[in-house]
N, CA, C and O atoms as a GROMACS GRO file, in nm:
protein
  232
    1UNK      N    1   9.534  17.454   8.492
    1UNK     CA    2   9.479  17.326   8.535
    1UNK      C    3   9.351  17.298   8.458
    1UNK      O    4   9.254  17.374   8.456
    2UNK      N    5   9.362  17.164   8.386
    2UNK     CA    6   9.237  17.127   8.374
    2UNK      C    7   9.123  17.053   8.404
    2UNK      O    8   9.142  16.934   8.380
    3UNK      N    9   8.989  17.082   8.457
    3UNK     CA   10   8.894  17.050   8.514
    3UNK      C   11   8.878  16.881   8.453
    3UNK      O   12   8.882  16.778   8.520
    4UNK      N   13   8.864  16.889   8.351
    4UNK     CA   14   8.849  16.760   8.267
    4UNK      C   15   8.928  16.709   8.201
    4UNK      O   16   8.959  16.786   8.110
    5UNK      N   17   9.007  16.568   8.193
    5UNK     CA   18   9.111  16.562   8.064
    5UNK      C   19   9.047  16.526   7.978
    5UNK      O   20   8.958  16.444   7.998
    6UNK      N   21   9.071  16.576   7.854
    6UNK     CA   22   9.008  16.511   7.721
    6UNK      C   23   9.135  16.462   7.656
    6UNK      O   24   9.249  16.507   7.653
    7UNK      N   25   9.054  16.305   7.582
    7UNK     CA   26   9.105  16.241   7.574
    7UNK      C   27   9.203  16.257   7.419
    7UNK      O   28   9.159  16.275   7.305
    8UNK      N   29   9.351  16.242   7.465
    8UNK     CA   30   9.448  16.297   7.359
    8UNK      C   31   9.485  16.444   7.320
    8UNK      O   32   9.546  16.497   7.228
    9UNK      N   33   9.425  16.484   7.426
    9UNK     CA   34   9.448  16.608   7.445
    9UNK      C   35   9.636  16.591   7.475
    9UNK      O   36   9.733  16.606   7.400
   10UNK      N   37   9.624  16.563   7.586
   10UNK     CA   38   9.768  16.512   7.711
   10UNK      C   39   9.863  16.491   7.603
   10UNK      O   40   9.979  16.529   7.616
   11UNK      N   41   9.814  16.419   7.474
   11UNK     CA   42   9.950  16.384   7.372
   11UNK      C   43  10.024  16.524   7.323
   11UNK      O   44  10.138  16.542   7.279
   12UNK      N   45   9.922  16.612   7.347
   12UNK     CA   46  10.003  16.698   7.263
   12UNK      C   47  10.091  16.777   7.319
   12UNK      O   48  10.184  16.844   7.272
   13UNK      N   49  10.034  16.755   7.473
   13UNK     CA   50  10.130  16.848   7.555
   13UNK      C   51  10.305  16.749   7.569
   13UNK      O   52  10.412  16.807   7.581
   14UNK      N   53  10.290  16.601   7.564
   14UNK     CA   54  10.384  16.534   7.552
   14UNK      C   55  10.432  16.579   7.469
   14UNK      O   56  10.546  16.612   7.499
   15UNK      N   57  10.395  16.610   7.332
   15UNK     CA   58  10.478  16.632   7.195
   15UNK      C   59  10.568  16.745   7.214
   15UNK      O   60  10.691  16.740   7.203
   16UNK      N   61  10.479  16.872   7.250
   16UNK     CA   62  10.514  16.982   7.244
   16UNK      C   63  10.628  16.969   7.423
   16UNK      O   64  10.668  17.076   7.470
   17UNK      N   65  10.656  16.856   7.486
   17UNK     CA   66  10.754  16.903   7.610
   17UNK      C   67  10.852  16.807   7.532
   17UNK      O   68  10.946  16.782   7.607
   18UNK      N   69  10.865  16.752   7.428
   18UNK     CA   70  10.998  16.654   7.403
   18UNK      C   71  11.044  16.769   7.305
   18UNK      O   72  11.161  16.804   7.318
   19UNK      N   73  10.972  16.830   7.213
   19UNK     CA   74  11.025  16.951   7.153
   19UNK      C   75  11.091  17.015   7.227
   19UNK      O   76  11.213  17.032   7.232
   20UNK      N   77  11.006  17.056   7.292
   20UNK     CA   78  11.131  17.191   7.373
   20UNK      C   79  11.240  17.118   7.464
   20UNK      O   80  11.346  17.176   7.481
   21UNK      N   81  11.224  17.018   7.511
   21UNK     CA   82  11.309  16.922   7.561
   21UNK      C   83  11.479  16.960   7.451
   21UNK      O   84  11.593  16.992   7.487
   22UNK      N   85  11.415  16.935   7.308
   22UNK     CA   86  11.505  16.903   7.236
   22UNK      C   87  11.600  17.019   7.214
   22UNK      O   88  11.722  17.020   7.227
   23UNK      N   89  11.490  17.151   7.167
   23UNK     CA   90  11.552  17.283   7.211
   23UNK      C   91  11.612  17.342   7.271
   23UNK      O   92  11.673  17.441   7.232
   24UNK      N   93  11.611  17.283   7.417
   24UNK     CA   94  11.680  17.348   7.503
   24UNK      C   95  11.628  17.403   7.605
   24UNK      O   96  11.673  17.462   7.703
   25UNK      N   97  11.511  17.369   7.562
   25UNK     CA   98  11.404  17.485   7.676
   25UNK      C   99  11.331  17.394   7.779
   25UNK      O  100  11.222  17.339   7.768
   26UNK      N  101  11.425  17.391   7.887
   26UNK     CA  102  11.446  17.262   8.015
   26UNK      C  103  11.303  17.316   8.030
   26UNK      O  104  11.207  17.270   7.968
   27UNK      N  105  11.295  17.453   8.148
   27UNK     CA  106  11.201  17.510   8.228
   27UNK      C  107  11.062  17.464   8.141
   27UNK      O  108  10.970  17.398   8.190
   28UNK      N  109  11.066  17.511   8.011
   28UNK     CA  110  10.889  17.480   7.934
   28UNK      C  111  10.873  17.321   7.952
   28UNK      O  112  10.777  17.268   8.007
   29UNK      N  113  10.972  17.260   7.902
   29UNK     CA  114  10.977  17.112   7.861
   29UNK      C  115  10.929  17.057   7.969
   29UNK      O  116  10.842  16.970   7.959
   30UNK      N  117  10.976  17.096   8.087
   30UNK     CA  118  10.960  17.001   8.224
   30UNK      C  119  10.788  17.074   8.233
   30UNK      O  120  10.697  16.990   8.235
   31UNK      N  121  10.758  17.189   8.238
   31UNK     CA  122  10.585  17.217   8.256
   31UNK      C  123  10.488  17.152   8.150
   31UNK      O  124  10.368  17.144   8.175
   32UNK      N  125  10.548  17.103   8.022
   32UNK     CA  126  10.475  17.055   7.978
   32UNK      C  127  10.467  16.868   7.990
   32UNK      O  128  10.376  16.798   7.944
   33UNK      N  129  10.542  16.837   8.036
   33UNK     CA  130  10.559  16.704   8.075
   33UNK      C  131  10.468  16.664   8.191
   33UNK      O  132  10.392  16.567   8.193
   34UNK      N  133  10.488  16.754   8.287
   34UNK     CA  134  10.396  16.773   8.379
   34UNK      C  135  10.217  16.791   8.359
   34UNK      O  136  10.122  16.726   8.404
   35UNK      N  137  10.227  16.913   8.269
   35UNK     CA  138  10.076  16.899   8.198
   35UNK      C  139  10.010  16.758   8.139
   35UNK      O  140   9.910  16.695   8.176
   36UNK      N  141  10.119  16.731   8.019
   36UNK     CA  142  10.050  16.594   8.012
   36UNK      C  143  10.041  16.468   8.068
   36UNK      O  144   9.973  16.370   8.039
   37UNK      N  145  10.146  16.496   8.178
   37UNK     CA  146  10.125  16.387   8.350
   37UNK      C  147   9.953  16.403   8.375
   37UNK      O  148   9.872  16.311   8.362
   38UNK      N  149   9.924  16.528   8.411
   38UNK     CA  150   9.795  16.566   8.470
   38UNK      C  151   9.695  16.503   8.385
   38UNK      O  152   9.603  16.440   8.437
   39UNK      N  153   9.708  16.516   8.242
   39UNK     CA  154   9.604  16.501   8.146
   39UNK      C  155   9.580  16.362   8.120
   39UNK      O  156   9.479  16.344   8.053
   40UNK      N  157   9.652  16.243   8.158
   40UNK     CA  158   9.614  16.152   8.106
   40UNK      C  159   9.512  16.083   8.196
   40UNK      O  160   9.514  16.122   8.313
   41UNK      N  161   9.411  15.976   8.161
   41UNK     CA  162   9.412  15.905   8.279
   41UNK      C  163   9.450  15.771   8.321
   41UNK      O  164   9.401  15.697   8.406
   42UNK      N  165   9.589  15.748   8.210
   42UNK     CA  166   9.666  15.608   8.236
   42UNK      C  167   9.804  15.621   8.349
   42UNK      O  168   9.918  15.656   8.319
   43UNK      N  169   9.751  15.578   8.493
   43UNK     CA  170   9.889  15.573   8.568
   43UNK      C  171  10.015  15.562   8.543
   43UNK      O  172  10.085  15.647   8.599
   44UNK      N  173  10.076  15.476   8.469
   44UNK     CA  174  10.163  15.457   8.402
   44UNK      C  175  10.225  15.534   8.354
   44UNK      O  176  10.328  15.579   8.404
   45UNK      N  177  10.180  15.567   8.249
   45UNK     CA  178  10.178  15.655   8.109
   45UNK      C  179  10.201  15.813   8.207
   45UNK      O  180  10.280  15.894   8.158
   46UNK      N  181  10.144  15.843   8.316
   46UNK     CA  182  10.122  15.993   8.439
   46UNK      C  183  10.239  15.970   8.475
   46UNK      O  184  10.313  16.068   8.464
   47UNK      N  185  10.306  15.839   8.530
   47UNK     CA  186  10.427  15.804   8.612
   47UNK      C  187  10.560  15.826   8.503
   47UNK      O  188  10.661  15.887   8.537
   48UNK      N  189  10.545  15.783   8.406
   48UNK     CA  190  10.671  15.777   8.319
   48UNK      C  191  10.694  15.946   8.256
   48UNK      O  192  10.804  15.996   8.232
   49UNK      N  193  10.579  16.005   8.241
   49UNK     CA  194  10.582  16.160   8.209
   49UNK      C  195  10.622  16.224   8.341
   49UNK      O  196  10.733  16.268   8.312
   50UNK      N  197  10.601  16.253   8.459
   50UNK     CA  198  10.672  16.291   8.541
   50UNK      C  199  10.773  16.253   8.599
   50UNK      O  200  10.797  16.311   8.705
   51UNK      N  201  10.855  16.159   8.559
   51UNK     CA  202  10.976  16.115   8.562
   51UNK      C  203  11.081  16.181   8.451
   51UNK      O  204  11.204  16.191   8.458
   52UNK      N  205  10.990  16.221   8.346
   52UNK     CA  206  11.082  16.289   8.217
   52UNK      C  207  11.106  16.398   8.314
   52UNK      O  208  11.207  16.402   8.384
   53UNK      N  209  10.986  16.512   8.317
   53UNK     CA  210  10.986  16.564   8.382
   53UNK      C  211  11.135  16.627   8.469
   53UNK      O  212  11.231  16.702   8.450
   54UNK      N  213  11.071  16.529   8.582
   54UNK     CA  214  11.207  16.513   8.731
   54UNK      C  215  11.349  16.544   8.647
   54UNK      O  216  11.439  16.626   8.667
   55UNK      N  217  11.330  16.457   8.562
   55UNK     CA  218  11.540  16.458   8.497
   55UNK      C  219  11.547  16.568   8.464
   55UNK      O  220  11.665  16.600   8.471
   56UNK      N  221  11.462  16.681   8.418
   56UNK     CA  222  11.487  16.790   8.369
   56UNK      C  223  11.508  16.868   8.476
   56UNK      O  224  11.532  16.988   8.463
   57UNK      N  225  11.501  16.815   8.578
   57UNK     CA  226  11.581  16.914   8.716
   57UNK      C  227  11.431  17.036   8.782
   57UNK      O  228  11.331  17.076   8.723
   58UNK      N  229  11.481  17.059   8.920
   58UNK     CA  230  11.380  17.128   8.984
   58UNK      C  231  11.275  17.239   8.910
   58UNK      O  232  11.188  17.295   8.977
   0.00000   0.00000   0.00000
């Protein structure tokens, strides 16, 4: 967890969860989707990343 988001930080965790997304690697993909849910501070942008997220299953 991070105390502070810095800003564009959150992108990279997006980058790095559509990668593994792509890989195969549900379980990382969905924690990092989630991470950069946490990191941003655009609602939206938090809402549509934990929705990737969700599809990737529990």
């Amino acid at each position: 967890a991070r105390a502070e988001p810095s800003a564009g930080h959150y992108r990279l965790d997006a980058v790095r969860a559509h990668l593994l997304e792509r890989a195969g690697e549900r379980e990382a993909a969905r924690a990092a989707y989630r991470a950069a849910a946490d990191g941003t501070l655009s609602e939206p942008e938090a809402r549509y990343l934990r929705a990737r997220a969700e599809r990737l299953g529990p």
